[in-house]
C-alpha positions in Angstrom: -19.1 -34.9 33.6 -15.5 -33.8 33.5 -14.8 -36.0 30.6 -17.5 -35.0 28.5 -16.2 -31.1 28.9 -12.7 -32.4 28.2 -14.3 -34.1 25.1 -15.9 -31.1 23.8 -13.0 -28.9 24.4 -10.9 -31.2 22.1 -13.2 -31.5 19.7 -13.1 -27.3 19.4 -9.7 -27.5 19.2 -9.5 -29.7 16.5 -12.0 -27.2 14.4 -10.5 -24.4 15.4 -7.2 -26.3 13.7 -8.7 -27.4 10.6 -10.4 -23.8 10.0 -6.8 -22.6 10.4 -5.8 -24.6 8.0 -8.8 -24.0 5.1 -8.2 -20.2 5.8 -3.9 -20.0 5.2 -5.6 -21.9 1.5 -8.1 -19.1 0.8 -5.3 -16.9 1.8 -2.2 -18.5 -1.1 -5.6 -18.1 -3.6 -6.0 -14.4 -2.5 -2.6 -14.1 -2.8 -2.7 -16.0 -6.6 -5.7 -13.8 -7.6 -4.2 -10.4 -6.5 -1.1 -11.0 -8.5 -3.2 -12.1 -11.5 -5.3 -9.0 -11.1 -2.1 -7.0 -10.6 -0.2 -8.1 -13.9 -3.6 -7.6 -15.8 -3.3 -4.0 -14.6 0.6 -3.6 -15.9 -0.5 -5.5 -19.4 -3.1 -2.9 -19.9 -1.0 0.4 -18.2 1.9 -1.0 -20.8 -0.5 -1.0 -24.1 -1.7 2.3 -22.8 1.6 4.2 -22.9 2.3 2.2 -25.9 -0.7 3.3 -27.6 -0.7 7.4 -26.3 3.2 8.1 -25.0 2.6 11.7 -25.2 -0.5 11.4 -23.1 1.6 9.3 -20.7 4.7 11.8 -20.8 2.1 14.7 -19.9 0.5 11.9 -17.0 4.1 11.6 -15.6 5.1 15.6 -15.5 1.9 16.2 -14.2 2.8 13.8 -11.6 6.0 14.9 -10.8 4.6 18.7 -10.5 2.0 17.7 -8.2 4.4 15.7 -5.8 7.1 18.6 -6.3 4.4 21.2 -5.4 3.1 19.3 -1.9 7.0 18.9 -0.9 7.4 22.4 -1.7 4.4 23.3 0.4 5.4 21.1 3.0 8.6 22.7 3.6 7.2 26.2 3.1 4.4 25.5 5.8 7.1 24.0 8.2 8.4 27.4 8.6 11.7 28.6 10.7 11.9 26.0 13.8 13.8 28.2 15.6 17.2 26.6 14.1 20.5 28.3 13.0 18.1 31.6 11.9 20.6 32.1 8.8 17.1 32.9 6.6 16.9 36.2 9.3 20.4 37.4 9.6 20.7 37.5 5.5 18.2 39.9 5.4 19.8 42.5 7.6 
């Protein structure tokens, strides 16, 4: 009996080693078909700027004033921490 558990133990294992080995393939074509996907995205995001750059200028400032607007936010929400106070003792 203790051979035949033996037996099916090593048989697992060698599954379990050739499923490791089908899944790190799936994983390189993953890989393959994610960067395909991802230059087909910069072709087209190239040819669209090349086709409207004013609409992409506008896309880009309206970027940057979005992002510059949550990091002023962020800063204002912070508020004083209780550091050097300089913000109080100016306005005496």
């Amino acid at each position: 009996m203790a051979n035949t558990n033996s037996n099916s133990t090593n048989d697992n294992a060698g599954t379990s080693a050739s499923q490791g080995s089908s899944s790190s393939g799936s994983e390189k074509s993953f890989i393959a078909s994610a960067q395909e996907v991802l230059g087909d995205a910069v072709d087209a995001t190239v040819q669209a700027v090349k086709e409207h750059p004013v609409a992409a200028a506008a896309v880009a400032a309206g970027a940057a004033a979005a992002v510059g607007g949550a990091v002023y936010a962020a800063t204002q929400l912070g508020g004083d921490k209780g550091g050097s106070g300089s913000s109080s003792s100016s306005k005496k």
